[in-house]
N, CA, C and O atoms as CSV, one atom per row, in Angstrom:
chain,resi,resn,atom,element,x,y,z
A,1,UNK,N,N,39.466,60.259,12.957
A,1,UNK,CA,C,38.396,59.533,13.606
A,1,UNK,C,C,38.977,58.244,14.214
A,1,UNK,O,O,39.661,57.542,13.469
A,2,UNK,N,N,38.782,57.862,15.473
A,2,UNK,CA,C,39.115,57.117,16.231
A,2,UNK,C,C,38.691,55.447,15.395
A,2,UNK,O,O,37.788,55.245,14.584
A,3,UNK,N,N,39.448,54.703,15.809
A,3,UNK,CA,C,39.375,52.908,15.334
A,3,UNK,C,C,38.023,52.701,16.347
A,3,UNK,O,O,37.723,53.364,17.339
A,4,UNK,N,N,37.229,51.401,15.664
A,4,UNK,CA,C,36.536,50.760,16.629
A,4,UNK,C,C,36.592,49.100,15.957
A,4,UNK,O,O,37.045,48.729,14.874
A,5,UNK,N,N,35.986,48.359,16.993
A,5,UNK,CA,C,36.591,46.995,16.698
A,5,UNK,C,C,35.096,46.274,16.200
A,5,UNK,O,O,34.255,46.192,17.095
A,6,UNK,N,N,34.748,45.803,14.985
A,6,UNK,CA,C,33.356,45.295,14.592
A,6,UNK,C,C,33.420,44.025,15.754
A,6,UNK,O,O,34.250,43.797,16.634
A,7,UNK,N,N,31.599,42.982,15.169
A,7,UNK,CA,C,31.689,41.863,15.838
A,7,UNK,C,C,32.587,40.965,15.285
A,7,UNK,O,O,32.518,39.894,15.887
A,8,UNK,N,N,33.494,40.956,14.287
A,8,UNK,CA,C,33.661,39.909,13.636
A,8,UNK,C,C,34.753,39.960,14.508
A,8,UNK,O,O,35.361,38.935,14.197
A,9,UNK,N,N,35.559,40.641,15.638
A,9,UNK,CA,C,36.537,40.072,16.633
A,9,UNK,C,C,36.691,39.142,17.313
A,9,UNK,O,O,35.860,39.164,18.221
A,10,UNK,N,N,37.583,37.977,17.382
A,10,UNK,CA,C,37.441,36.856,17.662
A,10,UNK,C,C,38.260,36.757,19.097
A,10,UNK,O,O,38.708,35.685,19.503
A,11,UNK,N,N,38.387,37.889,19.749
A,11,UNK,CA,C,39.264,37.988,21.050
A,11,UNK,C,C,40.525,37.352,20.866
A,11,UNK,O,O,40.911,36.543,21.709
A,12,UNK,N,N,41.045,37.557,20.108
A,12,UNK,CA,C,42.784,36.853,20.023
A,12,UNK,C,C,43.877,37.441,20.299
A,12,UNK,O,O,44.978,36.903,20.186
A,13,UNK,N,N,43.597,39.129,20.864
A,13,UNK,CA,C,44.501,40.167,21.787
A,13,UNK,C,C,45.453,40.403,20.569
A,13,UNK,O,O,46.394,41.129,20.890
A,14,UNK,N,N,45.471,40.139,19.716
A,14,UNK,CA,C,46.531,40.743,18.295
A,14,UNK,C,C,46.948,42.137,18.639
A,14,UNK,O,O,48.001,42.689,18.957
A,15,UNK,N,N,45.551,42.532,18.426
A,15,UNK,CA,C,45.990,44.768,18.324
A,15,UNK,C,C,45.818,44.414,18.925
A,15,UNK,O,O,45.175,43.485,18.435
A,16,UNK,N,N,45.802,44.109,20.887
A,16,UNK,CA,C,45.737,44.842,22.173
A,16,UNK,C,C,47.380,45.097,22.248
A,16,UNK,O,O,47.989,46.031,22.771
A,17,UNK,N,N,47.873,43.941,21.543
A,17,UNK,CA,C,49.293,43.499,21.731
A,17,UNK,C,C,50.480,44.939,20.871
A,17,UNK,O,O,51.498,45.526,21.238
A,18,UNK,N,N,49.666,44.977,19.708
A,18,UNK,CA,C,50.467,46.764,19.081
A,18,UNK,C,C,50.019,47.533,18.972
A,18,UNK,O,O,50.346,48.335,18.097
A,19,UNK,N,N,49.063,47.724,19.752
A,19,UNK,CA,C,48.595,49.091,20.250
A,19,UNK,C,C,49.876,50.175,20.570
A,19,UNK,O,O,50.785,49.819,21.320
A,20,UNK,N,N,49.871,51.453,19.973
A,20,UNK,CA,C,51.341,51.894,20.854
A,20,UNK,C,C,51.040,52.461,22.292
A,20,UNK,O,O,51.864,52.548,23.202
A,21,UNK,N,N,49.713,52.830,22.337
A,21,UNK,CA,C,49.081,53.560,23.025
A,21,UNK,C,C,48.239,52.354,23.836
A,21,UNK,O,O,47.018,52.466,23.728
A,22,UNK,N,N,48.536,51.645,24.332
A,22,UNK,CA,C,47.515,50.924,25.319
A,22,UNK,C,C,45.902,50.882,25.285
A,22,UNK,O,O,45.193,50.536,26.229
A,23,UNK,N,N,45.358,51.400,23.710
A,23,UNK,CA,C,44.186,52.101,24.210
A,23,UNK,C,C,42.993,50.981,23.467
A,23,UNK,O,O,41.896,51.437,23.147
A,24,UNK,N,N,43.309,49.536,23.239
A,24,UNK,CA,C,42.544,48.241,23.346
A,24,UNK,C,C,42.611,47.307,24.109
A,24,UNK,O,O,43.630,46.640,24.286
A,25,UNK,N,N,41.272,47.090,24.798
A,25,UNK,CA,C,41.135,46.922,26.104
A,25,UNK,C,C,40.081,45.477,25.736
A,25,UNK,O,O,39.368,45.560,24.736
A,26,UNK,N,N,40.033,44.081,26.660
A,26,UNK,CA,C,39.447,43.034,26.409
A,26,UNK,C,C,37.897,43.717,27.046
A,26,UNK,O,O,37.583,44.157,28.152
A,27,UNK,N,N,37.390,43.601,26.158
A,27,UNK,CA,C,35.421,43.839,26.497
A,27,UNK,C,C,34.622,42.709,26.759
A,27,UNK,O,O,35.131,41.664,27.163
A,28,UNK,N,N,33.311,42.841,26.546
A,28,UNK,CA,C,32.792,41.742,27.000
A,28,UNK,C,C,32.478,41.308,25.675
A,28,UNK,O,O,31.943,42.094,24.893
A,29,UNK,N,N,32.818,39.879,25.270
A,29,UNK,CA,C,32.504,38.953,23.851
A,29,UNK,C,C,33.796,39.213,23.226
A,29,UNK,O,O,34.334,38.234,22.709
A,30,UNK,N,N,34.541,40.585,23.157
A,30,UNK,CA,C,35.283,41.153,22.044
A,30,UNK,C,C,36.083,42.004,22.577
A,30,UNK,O,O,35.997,42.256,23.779
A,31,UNK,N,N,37.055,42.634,21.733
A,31,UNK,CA,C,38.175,43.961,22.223
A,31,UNK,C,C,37.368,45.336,22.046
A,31,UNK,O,O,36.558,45.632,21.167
A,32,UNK,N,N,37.694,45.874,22.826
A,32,UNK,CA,C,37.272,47.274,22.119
A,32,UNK,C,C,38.402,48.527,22.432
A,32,UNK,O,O,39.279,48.244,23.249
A,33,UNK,N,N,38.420,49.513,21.995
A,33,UNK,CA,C,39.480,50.728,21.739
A,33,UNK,C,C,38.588,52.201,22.391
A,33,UNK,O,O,37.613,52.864,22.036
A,34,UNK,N,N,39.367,52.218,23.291
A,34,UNK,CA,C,39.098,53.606,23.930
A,34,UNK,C,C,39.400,55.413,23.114
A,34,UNK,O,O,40.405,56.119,23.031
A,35,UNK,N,N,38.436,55.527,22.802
A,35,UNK,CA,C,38.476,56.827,21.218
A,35,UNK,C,C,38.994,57.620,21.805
A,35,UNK,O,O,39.404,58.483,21.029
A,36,UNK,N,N,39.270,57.877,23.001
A,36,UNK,CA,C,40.020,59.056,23.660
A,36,UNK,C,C,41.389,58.881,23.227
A,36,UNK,O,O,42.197,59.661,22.724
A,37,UNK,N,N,41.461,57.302,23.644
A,37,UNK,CA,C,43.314,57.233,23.750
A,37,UNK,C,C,43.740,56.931,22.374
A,37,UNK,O,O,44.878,56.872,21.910
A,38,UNK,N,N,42.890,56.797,21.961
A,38,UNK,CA,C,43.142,56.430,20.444
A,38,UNK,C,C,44.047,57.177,19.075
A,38,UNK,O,O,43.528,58.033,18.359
A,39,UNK,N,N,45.393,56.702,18.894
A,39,UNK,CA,C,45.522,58.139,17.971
A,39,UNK,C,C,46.048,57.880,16.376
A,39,UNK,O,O,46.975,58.009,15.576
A,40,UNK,N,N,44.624,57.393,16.611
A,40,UNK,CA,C,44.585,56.808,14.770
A,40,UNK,C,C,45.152,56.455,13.865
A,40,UNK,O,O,44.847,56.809,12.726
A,41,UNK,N,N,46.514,55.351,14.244
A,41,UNK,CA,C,48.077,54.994,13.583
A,41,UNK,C,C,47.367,53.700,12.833
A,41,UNK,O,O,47.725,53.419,11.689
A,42,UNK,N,N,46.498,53.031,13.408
A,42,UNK,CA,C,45.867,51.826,11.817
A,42,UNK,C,C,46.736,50.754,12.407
A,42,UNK,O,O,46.517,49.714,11.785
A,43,UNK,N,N,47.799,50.541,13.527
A,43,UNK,CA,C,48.053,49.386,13.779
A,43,UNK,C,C,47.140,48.361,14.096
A,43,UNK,O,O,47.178,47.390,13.341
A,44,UNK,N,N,46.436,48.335,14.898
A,44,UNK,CA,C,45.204,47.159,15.158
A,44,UNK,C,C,44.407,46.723,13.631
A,44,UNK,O,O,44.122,45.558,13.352
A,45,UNK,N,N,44.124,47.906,12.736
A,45,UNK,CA,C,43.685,47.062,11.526
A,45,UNK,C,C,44.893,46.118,10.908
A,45,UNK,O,O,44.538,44.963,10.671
A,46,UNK,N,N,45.696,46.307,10.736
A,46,UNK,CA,C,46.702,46.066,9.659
A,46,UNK,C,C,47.210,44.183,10.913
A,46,UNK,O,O,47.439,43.157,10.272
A,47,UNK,N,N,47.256,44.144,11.926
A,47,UNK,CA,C,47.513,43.188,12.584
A,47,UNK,C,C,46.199,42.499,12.607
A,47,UNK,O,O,46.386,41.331,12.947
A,48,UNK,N,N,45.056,42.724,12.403
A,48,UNK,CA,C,43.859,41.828,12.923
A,48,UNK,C,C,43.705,41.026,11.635
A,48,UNK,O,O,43.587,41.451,10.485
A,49,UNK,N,N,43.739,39.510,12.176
A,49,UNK,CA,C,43.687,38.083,11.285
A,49,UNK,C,C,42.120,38.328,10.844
A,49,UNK,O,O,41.962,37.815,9.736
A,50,UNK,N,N,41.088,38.843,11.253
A,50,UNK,CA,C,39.981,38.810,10.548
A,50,UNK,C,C,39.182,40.115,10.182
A,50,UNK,O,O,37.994,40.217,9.875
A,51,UNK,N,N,40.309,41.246,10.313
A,51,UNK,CA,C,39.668,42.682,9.828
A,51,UNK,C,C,38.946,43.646,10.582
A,51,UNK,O,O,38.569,44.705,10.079
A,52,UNK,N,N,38.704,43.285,11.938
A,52,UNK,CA,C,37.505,43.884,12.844
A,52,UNK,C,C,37.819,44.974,13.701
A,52,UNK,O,O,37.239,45.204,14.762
A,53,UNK,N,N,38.890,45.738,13.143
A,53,UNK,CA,C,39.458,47.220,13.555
A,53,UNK,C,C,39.109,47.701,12.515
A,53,UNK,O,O,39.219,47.030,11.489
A,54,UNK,N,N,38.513,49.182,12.471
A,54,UNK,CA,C,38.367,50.081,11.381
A,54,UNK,C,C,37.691,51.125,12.135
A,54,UNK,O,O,37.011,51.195,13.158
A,55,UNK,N,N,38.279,52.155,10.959
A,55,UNK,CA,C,37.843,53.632,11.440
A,55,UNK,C,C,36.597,53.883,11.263
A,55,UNK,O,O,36.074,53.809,10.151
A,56,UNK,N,N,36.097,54.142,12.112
A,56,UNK,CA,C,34.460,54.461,12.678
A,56,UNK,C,C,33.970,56.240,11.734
A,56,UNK,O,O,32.867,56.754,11.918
């Protein structure tokens, strides 16, 4: 199951940055992760300073 990014994202481009796959993208307020491109490696959780990647 694909990552998605809660509100508690504070836009600080962390996981856009180790994404391996390019597939977090700046949204409006927040990041969000495209579930297509997504291939469920847990880097964006494990890098986010306040937790707001997780598997949906």
């Amino acid at each position: 199951m694909a990552y998605v990014i809660s509100d508690a994202c504070i836009s600080c481009g962390a996981c856009a940055a180790d994404c391996p796959v390019e597939a977090i993208s700046e949204g409006d307020g927040k990041y969000v992760i495209d579930a297509d491109a997504c291939i469920e490696c847990g880097a964006c959780e494990s890098t986010c300073p306040v937790g707001a990647p997780s598997q949906a």
